[in-house]
KETORGU-552004 format. One line per 8 residues: their letters; for each residue x negated, y negated, z negated of C-alpha. Coordinates in steps of 0.02 Angstrom, whole numbers, plus 50000, padded with zeros to 5 digits. Example, Ala and Ser with C-alpha at 12.3 -4.5 7.8 and 13.67 -1.06 7.14 Angstrom:
REM residues 2
as> 49385 50225 49610 ~ 49316 50053 49643
//
This chain:
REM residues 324
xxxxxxxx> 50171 50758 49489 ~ 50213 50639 49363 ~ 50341 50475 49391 ~ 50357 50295 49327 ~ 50464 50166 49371 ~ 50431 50004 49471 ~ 50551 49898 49402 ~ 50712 49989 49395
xxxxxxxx> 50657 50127 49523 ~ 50585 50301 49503 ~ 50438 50348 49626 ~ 50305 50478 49621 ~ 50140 50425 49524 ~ 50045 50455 49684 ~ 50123 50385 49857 ~ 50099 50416 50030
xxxxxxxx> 50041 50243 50137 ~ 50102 50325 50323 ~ 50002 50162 50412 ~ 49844 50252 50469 ~ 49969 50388 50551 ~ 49998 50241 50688 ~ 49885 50093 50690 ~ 49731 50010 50651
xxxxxxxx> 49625 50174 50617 ~ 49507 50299 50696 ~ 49623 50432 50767 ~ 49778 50329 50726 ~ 49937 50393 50837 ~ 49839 50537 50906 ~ 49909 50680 50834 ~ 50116 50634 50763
xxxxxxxx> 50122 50818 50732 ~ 49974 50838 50592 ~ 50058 50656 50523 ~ 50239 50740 50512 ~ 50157 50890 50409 ~ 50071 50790 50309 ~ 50235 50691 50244 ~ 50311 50872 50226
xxxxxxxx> 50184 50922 50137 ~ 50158 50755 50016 ~ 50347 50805 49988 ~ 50321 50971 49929 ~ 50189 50936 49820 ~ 50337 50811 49721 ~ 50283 50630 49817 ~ 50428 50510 49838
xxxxxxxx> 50354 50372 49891 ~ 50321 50341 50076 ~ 50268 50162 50122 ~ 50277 50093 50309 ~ 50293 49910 50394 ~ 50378 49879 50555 ~ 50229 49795 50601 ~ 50135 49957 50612
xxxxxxxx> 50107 50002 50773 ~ 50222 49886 50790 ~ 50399 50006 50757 ~ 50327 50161 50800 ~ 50272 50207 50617 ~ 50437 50179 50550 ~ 50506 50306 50684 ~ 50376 50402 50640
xxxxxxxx> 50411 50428 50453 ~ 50619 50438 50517 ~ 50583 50581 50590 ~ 50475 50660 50461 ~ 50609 50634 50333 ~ 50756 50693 50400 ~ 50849 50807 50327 ~ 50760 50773 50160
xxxxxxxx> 50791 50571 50127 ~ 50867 50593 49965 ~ 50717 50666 49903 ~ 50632 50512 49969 ~ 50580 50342 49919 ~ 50573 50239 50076 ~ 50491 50086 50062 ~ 50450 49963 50224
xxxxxxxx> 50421 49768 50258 ~ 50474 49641 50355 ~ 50405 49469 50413 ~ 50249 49495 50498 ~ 50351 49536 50667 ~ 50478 49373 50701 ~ 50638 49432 50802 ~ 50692 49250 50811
xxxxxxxx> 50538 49182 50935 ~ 50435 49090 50802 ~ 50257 49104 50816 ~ 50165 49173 50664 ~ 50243 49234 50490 ~ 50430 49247 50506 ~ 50559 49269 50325 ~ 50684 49189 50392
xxxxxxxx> 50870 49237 50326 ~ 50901 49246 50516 ~ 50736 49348 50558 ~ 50777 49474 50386 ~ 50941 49500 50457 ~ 50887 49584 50646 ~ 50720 49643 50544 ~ 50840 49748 50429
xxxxxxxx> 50952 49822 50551 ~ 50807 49874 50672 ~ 50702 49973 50508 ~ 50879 50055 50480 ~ 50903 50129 50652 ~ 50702 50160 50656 ~ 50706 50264 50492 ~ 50892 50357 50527
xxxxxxxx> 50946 50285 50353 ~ 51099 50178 50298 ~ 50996 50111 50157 ~ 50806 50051 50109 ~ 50748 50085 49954 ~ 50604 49965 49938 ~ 50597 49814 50066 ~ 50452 49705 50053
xxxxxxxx> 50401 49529 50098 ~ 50253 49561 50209 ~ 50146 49401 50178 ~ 50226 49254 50145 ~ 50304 49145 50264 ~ 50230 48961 50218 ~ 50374 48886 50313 ~ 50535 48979 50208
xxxxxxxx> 50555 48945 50052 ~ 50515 49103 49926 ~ 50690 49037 49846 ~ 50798 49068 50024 ~ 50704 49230 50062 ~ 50759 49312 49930 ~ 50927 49266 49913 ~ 50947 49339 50085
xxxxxxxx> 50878 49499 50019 ~ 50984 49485 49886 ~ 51139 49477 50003 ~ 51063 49644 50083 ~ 51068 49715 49910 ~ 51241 49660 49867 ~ 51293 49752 50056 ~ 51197 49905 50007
xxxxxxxx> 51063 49892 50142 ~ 50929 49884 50033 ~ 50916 49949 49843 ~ 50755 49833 49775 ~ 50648 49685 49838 ~ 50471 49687 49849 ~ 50337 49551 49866 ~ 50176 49575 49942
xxxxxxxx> 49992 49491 49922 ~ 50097 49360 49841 ~ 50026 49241 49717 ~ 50077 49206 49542 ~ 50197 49043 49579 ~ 50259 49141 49728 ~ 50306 49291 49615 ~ 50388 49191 49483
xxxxxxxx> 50504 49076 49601 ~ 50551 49244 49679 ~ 50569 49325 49509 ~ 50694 49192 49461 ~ 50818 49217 49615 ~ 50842 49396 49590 ~ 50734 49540 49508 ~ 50592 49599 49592
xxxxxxxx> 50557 49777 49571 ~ 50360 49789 49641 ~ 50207 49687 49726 ~ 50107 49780 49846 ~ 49927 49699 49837 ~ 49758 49772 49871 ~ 49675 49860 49709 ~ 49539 49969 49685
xxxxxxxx> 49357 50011 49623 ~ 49301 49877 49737 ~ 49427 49757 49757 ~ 49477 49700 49542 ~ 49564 49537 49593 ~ 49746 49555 49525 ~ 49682 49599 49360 ~ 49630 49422 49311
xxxxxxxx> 49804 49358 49342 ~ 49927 49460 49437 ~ 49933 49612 49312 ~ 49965 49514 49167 ~ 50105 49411 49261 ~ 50202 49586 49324 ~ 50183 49651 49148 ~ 50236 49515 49071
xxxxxxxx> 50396 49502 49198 ~ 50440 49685 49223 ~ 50391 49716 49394 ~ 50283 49879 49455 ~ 50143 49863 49537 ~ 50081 49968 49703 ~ 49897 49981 49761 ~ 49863 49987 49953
xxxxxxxx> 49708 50045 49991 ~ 49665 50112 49847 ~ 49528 50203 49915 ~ 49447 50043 49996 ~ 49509 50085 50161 ~ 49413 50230 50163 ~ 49245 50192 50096 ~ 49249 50250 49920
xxxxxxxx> 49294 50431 49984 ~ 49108 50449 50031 ~ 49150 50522 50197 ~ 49100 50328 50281 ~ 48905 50347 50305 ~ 48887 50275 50464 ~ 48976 50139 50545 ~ 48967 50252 50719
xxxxxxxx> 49087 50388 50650 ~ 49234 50246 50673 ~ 49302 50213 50849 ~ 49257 50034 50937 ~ 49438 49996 50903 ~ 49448 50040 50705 ~ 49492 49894 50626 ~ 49348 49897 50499
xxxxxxxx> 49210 49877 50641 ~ 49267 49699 50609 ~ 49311 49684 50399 ~ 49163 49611 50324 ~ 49131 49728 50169 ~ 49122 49845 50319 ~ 48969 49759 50428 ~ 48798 49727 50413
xxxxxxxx> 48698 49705 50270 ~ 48857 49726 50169 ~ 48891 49882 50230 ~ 48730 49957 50148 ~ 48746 49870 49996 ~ 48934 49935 49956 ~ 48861 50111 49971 ~ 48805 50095 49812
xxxxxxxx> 48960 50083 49753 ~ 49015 50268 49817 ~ 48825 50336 49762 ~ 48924 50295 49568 ~ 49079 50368 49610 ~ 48987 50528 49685 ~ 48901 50515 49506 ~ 49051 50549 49401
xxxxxxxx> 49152 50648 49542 ~ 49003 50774 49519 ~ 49030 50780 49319 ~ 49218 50788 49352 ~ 49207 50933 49484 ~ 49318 50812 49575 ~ 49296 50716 49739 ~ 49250 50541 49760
xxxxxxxx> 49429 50519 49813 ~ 49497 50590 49677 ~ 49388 50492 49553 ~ 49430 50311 49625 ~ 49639 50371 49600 ~ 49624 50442 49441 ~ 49541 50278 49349 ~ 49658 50179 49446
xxxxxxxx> 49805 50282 49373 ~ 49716 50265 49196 ~ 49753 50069 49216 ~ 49937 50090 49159 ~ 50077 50176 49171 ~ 50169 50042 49288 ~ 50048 50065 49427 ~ 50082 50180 49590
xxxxxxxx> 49948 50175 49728 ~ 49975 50244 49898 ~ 49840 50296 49972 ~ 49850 50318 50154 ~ 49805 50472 50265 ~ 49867 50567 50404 ~ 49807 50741 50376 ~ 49867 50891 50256
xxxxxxxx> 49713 50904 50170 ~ 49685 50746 50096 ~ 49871 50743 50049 ~ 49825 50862 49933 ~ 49652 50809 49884 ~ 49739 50651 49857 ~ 49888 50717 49749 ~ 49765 50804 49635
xxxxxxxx> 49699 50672 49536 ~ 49877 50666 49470 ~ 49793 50791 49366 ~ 49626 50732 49320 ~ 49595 50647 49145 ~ 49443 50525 49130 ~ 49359 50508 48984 ~ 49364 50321 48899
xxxxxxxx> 49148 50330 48936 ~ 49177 50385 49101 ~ 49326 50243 49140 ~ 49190 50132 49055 ~ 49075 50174 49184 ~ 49179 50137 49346 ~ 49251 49976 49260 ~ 49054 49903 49267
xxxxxxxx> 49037 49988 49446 ~ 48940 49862 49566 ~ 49056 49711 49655 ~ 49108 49755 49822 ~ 49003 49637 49917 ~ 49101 49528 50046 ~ 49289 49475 50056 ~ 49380 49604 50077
xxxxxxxx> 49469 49551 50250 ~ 49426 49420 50380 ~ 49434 49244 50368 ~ 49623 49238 50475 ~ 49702 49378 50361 ~ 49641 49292 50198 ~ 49730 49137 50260 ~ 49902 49230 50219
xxxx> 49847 49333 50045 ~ 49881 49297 49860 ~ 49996 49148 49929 ~ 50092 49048 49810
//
């Protein structure tokens, strides 16, 4: 496994996103046994980077990856968010000094650490200034409670008034073969200011693995019944998509998976997706394309892949994304 820094801090190339061990997925929280192993066994195959919320599940997650890294957390990169969940009874998006303060102390006792290594705005809060969220989480740094701040689906005024209070070390933001927003404007920005960049979903929740033929292998309760690259016509049309990603897996000897990784990891050298799973044998599938070198035809190729067609969440949760 190789490393790279977001910021000022050293993760794993590859991550581990623990959110489909506990919520909004097929099978999530059936099986917290198979979801343990498979954060031992990211671990031993040289991951550091394990991303949770406390929104997921809500709290349970966070327990969840506590438990799987105890007695190993300072091999571990822990990084979780706050402000989706308000502890201070205001409806809606809550990054509040006041709600980061009982937000903070709950993720601590949840994980079994004295410190967080990478806390994240969740979405941001249109009624806190970015300016008096962070120098909240600045005060948590100067206590020790948390090493780095991160920003997520932030937008590029957001990032740069946050930026300005204290240093950001990474913004977590949706990036793959089928979603290529940040690269217009957010790459550029983070490169030009220093700050790492993480990929959730970097496998387009799923759908660019190839296993997703059928909209009747996910449960009535998956979240993606309802995302619209996901339904109807759309959902045909995006298959097209994986039919050129099966292309160059097949020249590669590599899986689909592996494929839509490895060309995100030939984007730069300050990007670290975390692609999310609960089992031990995509853990590895996944970690693999650590190893796999595209050519510059085949990278060529995917970059003029078919659009994803549709937004790529509903018309309530792109309300709160790329917010400045």
């Amino acid at each position: 496994m190789k490393y790279i820094t977001l910021g000022q801090l050293a993760v794993s190339r590859i991550g581990l996103g623990a959110m489909s061990m506990s919520a909004y997925y097929t099978g999530a929280g059936s099986d917290d046994a198979e979801s343990v192993r498979a954060v031992h066994r990211a671990l031993d195959l040289g991951v550091t980077h394990i991303d949770t919320a406390e929104v997921y599940g809500p709290y349970t997650n966070e327990e969840l990856v506590g438990r799987a890294v105890r007695g190993r957390r300072d091999k571990v990169v822990i990084a979780t968010k706050f402000g989706a969940v308000s502890h201070t009874g205001r409806p809606g998006l809550d990054s509040s000094p006041a709600n980061i303060r009982l937000a903070v102390e709950g993720s601590l006792r949840r994980l079994g650490t004295d410190h967080i290594d990478l806390y994240y705005q969740h979405r941001v809060d249109p009624d806190t200034p970015i300016e008096d969220t962070v120098a909240a989480l600045s005060g948590l740094v100067a206590e020790g409670k948390i090493r780095h701040i991160g920003l997520s689906e932030a937008g590029p005024s957001t990032i740069r008034r946050a930026h300005a209070v204290h240093p950001i070390a990474a913004l977590q933001t949706e990036y793959s073969l089928w979603s290529r927003d940040p690269e217009a404007e957010l790459l550029p920005l983070l490169r030009e200011l220093g700050i790492g960049f993480v990929p959730y979903s970097p496998l387009g929740h799923g759908f660019l693995t190839g296993a997703i033929r059928s909209m009747d292998t996910l449960a009535a309760d998956d979240w993606r019944q309802t995302n619209p690259r996901f339904t109807g016509e759309n959902f045909r049309r995006n298959l097209r998509i994986v039919d050129e990603v099966e292309a160059i897996a097949a020249e590669v000897d590599a899986t689909p998976a592996q494929i839509a990784l490895a060309w995100l990891l030939a984007q730069g050298d300050d990007i670290a997706p975390i692609p999310g799973t609960k089992r031990v044998s995509r853990v590895e599938e996944n970690t693999a394309a650590d190893g796999i070198e595209l050519t510059a035809a085949q990278i060529s190729r995917l970059d003029r892949l078919t659009p994803a067609t549709g937004e790529r969440h509903d018309e309530v949760a792109m309300a709160v994304i790329d917010a400045s």
